[in-house]
PDB file of N, CA, C and O in Angstrom:
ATOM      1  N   UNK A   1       0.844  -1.172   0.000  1.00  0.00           N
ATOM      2  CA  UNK A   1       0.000   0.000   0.000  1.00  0.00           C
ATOM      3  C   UNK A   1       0.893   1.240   0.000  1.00  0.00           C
ATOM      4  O   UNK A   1       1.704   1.277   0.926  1.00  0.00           O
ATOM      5  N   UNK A   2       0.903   2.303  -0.892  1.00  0.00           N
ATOM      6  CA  UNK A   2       1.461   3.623  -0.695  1.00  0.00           C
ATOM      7  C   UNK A   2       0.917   4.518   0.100  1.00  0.00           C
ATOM      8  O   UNK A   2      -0.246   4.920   0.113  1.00  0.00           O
ATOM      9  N   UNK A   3       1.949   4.860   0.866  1.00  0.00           N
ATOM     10  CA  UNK A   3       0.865   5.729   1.738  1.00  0.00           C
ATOM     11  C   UNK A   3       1.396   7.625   1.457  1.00  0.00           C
ATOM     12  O   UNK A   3       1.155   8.497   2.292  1.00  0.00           O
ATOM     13  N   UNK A   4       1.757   7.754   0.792  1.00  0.00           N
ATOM     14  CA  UNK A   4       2.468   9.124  -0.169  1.00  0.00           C
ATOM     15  C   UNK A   4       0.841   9.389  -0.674  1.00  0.00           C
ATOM     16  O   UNK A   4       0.345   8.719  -1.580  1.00  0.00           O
ATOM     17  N   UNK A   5       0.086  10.480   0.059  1.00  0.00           N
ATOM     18  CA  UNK A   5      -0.758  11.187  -1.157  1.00  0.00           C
ATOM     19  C   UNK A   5      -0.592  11.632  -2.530  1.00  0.00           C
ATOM     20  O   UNK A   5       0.416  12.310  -2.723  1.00  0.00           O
ATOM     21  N   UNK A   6      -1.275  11.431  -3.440  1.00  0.00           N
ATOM     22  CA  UNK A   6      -1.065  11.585  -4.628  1.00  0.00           C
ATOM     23  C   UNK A   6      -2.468  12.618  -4.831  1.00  0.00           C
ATOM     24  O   UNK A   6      -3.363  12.742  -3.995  1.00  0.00           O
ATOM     25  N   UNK A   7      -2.416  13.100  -5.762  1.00  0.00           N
ATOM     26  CA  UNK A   7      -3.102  14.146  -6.706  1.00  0.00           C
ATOM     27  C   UNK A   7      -4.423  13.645  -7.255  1.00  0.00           C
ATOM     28  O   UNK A   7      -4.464  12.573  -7.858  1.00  0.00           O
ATOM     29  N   UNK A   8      -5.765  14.567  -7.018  1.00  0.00           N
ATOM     30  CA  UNK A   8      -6.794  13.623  -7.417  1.00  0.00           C
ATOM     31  C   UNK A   8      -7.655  14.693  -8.173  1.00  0.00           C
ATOM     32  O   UNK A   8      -7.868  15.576  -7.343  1.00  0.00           O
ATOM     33  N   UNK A   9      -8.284  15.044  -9.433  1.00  0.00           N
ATOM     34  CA  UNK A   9      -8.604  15.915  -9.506  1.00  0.00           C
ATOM     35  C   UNK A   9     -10.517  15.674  -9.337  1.00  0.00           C
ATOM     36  O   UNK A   9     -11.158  14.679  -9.673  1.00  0.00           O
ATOM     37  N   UNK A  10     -11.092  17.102  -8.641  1.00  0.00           N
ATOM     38  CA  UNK A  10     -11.915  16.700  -8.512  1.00  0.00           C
ATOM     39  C   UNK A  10     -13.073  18.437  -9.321  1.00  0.00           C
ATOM     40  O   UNK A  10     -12.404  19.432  -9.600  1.00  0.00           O
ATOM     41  N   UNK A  11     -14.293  18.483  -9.507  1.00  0.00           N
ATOM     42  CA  UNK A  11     -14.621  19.577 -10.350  1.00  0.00           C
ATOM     43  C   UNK A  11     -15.834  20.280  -8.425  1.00  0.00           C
ATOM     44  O   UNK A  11     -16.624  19.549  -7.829  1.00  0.00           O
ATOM     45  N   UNK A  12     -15.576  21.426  -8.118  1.00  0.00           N
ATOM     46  CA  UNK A  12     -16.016  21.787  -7.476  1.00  0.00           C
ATOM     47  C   UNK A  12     -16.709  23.137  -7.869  1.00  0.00           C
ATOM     48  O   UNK A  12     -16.092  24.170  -8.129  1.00  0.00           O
ATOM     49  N   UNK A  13     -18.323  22.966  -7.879  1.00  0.00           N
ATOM     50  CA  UNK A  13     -18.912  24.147  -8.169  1.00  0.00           C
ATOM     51  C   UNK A  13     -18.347  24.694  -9.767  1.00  0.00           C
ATOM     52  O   UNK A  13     -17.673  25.721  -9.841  1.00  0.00           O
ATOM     53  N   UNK A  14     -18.596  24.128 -10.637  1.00  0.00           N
ATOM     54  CA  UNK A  14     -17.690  24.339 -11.948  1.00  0.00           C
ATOM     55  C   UNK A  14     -16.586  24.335 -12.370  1.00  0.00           C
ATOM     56  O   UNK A  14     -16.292  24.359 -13.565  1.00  0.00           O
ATOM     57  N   UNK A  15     -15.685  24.299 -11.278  1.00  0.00           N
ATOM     58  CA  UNK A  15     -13.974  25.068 -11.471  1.00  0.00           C
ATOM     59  C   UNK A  15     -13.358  23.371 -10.915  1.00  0.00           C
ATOM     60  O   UNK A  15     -13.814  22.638 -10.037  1.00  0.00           O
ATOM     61  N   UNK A  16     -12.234  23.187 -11.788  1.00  0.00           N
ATOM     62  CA  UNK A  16     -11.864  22.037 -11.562  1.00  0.00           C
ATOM     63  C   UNK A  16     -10.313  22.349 -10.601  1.00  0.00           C
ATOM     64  O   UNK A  16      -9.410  23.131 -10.899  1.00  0.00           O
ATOM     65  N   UNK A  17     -10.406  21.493  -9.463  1.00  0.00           N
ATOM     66  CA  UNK A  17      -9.070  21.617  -8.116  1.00  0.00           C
ATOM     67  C   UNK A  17      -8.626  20.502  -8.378  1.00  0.00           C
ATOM     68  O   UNK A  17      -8.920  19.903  -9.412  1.00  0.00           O
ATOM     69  N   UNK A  18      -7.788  20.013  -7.412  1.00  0.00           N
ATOM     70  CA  UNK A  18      -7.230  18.822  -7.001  1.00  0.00           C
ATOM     71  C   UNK A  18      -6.778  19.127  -5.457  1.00  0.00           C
ATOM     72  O   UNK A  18      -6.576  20.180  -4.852  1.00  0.00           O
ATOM     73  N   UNK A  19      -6.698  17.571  -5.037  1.00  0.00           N
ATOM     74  CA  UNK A  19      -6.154  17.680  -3.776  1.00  0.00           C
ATOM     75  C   UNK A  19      -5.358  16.302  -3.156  1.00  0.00           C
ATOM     76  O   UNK A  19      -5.882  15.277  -3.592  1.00  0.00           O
ATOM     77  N   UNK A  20      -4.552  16.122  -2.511  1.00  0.00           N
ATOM     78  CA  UNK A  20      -3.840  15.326  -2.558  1.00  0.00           C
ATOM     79  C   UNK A  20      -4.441  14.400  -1.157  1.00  0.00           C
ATOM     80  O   UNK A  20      -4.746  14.798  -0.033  1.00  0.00           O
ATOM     81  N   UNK A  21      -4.460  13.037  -1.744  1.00  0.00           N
ATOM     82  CA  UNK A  21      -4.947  12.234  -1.006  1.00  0.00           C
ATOM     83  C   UNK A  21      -4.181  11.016  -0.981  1.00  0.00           C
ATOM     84  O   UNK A  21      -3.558  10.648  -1.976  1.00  0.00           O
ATOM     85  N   UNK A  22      -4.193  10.197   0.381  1.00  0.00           N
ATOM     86  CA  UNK A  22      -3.667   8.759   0.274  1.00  0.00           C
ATOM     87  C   UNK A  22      -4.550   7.494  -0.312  1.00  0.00           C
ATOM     88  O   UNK A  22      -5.637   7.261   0.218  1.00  0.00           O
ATOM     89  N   UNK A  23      -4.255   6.975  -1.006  1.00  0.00           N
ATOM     90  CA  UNK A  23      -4.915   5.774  -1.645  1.00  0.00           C
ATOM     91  C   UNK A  23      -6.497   5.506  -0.927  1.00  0.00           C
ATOM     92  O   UNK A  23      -7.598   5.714  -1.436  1.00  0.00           O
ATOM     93  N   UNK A  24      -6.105   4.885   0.661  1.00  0.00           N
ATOM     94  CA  UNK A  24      -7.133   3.841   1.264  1.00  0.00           C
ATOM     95  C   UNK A  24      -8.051   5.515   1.625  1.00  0.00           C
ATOM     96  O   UNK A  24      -9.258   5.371   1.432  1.00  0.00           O
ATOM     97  N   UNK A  25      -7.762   6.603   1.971  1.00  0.00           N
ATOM     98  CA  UNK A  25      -8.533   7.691   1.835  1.00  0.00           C
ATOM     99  C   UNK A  25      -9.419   7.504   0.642  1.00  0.00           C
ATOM    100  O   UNK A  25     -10.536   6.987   0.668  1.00  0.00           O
ATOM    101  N   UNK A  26      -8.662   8.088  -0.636  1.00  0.00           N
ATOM    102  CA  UNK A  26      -9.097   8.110  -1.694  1.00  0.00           C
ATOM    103  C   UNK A  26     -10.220   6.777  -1.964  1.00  0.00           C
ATOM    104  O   UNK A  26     -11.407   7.042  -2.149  1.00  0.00           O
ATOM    105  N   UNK A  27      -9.904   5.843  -1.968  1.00  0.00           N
ATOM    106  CA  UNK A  27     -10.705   4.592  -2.265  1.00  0.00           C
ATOM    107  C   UNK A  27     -12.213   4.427  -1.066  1.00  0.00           C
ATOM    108  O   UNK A  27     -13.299   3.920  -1.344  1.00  0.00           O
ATOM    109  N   UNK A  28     -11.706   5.157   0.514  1.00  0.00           N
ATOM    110  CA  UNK A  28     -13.016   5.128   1.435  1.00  0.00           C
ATOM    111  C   UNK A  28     -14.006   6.819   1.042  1.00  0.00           C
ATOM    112  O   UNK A  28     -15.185   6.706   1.377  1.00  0.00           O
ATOM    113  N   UNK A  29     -13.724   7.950   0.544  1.00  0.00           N
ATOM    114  CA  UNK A  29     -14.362   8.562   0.212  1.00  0.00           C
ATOM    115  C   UNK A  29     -15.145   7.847  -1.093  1.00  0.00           C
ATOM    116  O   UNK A  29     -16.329   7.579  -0.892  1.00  0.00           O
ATOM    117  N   UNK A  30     -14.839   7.662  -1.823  1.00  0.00           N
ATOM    118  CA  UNK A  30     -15.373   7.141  -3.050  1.00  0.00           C
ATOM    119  C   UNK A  30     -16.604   6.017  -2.482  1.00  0.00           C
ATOM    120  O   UNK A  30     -17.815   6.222  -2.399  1.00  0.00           O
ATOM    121  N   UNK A  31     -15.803   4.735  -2.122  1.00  0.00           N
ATOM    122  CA  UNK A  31     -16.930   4.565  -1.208  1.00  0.00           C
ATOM    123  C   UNK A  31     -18.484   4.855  -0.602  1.00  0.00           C
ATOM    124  O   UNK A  31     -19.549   4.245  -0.690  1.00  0.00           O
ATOM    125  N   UNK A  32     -18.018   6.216   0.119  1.00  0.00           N
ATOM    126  CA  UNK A  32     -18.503   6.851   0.826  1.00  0.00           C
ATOM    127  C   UNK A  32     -19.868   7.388  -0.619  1.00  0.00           C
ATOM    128  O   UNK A  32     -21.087   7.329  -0.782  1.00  0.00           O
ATOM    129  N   UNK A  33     -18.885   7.782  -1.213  1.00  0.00           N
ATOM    130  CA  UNK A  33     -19.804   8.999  -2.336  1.00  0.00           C
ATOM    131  C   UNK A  33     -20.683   7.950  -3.152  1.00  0.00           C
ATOM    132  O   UNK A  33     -21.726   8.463  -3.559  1.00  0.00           O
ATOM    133  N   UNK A  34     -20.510   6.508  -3.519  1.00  0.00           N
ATOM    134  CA  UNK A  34     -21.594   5.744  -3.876  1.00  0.00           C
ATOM    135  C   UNK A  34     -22.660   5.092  -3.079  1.00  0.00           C
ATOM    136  O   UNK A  34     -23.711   4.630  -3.525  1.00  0.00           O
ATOM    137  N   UNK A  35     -22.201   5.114  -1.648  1.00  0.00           N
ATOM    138  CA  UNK A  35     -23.279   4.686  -0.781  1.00  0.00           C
ATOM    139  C   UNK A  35     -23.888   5.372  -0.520  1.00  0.00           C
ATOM    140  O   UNK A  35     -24.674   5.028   0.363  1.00  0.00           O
ATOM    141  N   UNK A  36     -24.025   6.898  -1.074  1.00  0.00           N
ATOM    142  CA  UNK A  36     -24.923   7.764  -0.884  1.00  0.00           C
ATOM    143  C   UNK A  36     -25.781   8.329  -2.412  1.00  0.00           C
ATOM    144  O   UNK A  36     -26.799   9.005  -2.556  1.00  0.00           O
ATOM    145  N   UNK A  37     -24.749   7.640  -3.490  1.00  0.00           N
ATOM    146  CA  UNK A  37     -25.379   7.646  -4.422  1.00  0.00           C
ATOM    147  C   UNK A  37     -24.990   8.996  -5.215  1.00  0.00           C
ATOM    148  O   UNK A  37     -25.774   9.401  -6.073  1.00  0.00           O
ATOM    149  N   UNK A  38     -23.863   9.664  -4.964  1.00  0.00           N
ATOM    150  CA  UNK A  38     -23.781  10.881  -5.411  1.00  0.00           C
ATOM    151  C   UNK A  38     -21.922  10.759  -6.311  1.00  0.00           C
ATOM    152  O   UNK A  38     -21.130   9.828  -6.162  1.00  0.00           O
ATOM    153  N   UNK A  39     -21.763  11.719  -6.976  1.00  0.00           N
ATOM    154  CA  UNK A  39     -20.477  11.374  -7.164  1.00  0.00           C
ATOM    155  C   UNK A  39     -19.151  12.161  -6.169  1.00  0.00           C
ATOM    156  O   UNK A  39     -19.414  13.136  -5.466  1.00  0.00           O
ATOM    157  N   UNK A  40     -17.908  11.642  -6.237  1.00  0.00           N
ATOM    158  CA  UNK A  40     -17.367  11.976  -5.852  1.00  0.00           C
ATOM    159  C   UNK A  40     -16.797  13.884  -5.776  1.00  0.00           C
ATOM    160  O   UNK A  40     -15.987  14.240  -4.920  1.00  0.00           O
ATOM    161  N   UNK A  41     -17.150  14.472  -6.384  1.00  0.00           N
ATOM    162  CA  UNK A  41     -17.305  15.629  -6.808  1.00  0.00           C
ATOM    163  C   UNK A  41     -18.260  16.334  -6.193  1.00  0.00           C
ATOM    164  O   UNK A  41     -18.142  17.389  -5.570  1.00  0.00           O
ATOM    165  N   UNK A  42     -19.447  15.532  -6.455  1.00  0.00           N
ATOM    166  CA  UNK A  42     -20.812  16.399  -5.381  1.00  0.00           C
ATOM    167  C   UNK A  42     -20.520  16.088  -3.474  1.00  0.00           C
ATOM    168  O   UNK A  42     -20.809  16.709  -2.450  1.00  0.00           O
ATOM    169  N   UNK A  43     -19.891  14.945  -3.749  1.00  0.00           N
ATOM    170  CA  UNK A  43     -19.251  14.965  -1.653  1.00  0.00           C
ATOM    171  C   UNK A  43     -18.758  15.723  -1.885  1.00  0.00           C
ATOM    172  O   UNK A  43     -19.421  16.758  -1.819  1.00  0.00           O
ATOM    173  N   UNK A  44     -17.626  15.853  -2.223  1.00  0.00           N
ATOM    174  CA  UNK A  44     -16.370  17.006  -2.230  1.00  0.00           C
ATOM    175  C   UNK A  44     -17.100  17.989  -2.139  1.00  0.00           C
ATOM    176  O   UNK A  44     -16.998  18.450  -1.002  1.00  0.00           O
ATOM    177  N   UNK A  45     -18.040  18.757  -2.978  1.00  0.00           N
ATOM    178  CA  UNK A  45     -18.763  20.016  -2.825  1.00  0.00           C
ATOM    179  C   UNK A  45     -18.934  20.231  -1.451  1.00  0.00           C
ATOM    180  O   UNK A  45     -18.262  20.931  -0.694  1.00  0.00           O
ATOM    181  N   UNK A  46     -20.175  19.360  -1.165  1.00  0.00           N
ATOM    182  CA  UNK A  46     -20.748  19.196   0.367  1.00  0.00           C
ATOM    183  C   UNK A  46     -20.191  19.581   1.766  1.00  0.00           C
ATOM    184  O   UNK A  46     -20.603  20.163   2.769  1.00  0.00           O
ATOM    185  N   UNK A  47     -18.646  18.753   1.193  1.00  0.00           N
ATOM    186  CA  UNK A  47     -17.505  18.857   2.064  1.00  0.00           C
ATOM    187  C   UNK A  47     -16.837  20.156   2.663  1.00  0.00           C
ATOM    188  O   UNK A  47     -16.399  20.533   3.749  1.00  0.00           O
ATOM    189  N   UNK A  48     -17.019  20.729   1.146  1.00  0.00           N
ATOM    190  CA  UNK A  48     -16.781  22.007   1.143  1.00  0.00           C
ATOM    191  C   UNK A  48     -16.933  23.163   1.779  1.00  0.00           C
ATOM    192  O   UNK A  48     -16.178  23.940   2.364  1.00  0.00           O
ATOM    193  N   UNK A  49     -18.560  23.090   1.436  1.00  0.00           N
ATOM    194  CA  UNK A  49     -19.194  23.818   1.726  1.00  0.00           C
ATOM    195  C   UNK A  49     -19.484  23.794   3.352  1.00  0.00           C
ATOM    196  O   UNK A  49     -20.043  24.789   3.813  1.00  0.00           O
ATOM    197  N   UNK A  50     -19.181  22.853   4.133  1.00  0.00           N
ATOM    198  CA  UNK A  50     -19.285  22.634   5.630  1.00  0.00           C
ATOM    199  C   UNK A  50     -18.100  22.953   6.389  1.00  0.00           C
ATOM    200  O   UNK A  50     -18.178  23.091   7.610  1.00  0.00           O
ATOM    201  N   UNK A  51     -16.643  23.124   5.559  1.00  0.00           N
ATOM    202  CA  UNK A  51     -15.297  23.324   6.176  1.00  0.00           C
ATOM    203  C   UNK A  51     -15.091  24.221   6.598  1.00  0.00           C
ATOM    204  O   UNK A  51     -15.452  25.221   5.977  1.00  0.00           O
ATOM    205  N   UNK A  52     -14.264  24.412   8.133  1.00  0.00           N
ATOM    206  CA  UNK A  52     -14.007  25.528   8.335  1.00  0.00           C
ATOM    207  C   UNK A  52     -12.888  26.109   7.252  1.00  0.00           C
ATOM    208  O   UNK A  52     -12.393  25.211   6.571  1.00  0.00           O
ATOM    209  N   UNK A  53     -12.519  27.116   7.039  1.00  0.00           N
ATOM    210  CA  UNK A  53     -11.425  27.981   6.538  1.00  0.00           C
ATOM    211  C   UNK A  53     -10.172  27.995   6.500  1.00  0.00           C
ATOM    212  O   UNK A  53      -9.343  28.348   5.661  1.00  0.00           O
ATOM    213  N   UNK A  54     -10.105  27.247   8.262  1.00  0.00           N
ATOM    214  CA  UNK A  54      -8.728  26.977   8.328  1.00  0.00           C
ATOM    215  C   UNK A  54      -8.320  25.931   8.147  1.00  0.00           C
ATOM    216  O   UNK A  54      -7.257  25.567   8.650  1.00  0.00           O
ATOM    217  N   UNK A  55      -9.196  25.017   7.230  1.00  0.00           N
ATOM    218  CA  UNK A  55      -8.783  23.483   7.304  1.00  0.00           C
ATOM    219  C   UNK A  55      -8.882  23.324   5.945  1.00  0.00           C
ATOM    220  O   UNK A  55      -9.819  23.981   5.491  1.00  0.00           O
ATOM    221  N   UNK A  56      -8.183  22.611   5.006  1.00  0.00           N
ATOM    222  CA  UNK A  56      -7.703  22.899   3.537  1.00  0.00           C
ATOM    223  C   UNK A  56      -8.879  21.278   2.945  1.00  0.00           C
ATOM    224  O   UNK A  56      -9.281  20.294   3.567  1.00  0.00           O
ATOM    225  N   UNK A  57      -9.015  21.631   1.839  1.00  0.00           N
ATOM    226  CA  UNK A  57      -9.992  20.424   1.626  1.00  0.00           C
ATOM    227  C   UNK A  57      -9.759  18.579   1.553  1.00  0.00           C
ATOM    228  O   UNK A  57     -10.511  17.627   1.348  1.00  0.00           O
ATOM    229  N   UNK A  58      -8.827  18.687   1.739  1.00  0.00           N
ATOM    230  CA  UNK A  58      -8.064  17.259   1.572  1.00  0.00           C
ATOM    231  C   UNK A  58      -7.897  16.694   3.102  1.00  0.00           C
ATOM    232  O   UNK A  58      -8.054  15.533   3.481  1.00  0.00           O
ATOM    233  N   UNK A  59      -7.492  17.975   3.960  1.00  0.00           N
ATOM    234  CA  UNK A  59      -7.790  17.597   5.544  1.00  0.00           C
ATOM    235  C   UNK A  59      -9.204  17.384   6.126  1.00  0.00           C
ATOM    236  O   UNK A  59      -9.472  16.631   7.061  1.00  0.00           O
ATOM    237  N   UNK A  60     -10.262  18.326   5.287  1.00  0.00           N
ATOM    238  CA  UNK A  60     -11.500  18.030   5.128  1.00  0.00           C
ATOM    239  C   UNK A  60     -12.298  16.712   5.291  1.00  0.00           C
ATOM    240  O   UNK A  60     -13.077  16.234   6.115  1.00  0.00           O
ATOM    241  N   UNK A  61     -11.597  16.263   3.825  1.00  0.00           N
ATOM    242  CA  UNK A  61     -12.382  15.261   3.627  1.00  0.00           C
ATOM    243  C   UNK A  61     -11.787  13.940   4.035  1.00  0.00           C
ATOM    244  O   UNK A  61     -12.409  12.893   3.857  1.00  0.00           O
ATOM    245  N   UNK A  62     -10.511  13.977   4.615  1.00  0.00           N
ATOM    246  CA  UNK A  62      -9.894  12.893   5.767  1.00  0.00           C
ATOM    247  C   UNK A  62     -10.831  12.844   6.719  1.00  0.00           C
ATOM    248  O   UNK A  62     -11.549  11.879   6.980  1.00  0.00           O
ATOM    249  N   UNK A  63     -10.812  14.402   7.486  1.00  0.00           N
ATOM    250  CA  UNK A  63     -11.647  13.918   8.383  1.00  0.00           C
ATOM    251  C   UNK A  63     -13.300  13.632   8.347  1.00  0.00           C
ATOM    252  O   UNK A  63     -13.608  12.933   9.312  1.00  0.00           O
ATOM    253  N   UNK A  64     -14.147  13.887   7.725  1.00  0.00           N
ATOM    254  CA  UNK A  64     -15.161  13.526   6.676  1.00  0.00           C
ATOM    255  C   UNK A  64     -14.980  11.638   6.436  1.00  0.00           C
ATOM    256  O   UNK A  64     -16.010  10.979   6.576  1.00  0.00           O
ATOM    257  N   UNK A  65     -14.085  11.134   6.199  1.00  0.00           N
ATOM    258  CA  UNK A  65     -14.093   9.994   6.213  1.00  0.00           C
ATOM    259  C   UNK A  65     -13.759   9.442   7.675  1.00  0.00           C
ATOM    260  O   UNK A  65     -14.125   8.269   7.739  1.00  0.00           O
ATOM    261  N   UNK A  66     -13.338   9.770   8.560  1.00  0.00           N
ATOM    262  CA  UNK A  66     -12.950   9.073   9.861  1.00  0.00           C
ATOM    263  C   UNK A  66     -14.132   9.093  10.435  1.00  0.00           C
ATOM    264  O   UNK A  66     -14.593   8.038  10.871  1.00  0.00           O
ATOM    265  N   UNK A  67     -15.028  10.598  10.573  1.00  0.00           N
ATOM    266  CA  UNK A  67     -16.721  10.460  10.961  1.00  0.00           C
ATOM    267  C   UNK A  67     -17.300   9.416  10.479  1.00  0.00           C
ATOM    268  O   UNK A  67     -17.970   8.600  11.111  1.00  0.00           O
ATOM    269  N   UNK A  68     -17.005   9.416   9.112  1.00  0.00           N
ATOM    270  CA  UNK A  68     -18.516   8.324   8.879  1.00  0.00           C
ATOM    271  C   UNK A  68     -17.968   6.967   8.908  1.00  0.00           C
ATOM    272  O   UNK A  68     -18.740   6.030   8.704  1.00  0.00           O
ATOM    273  N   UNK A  69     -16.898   6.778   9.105  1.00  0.00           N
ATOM    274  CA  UNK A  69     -16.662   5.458   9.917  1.00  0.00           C
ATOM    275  C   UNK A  69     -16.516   5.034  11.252  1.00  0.00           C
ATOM    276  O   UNK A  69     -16.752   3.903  11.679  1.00  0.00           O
ATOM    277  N   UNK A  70     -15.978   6.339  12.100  1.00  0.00           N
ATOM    278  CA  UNK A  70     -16.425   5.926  13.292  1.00  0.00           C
ATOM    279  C   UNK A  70     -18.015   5.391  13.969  1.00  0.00           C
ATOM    280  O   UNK A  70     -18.600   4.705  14.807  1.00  0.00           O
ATOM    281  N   UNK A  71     -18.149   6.670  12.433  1.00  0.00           N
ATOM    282  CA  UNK A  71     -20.193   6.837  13.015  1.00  0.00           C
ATOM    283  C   UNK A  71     -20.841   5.414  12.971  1.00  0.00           C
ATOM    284  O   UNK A  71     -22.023   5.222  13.256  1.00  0.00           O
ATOM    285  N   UNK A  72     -19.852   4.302  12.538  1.00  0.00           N
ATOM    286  CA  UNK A  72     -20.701   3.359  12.374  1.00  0.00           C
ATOM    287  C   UNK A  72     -20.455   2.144  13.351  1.00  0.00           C
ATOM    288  O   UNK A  72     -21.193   1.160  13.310  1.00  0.00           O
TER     289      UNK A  72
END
């Protein structure tokens, strides 16, 4: 398993970012974004749109994935 984040690009609100993620991240958001039926892009939005300011979107959505697995 690599655990080196790599580059993921994702389209937020029209404008296309990227953000660097580790694999088993990358692979449990995704996850995440079909068990809800949405794509990975529309979480990311979501994600977004709930983050504080001082927390960059890739730390975001780490922690975004540790919730909804603890949550379970």
């Amino acid at each position: 398993m690599n655990c080196r984040p790599r580059k993921r690009s994702l389209t937020l609100r029209g404008h296309r970012t990227s953000v660097s993620l580790e694999d088993p991240f990358w692979e449990a958001f995704r996850e995440i974004a079909a068990e809800k039926n949405i794509s990975v892009s529309a979480l990311a939005t979501q994600i977004d749109a709930e983050r504080e300011l001082s927390c960059g979107l890739a730390g975001a959505i780490r922690l975004h994935v540790l919730r909804h697995y603890r949550g379970r």
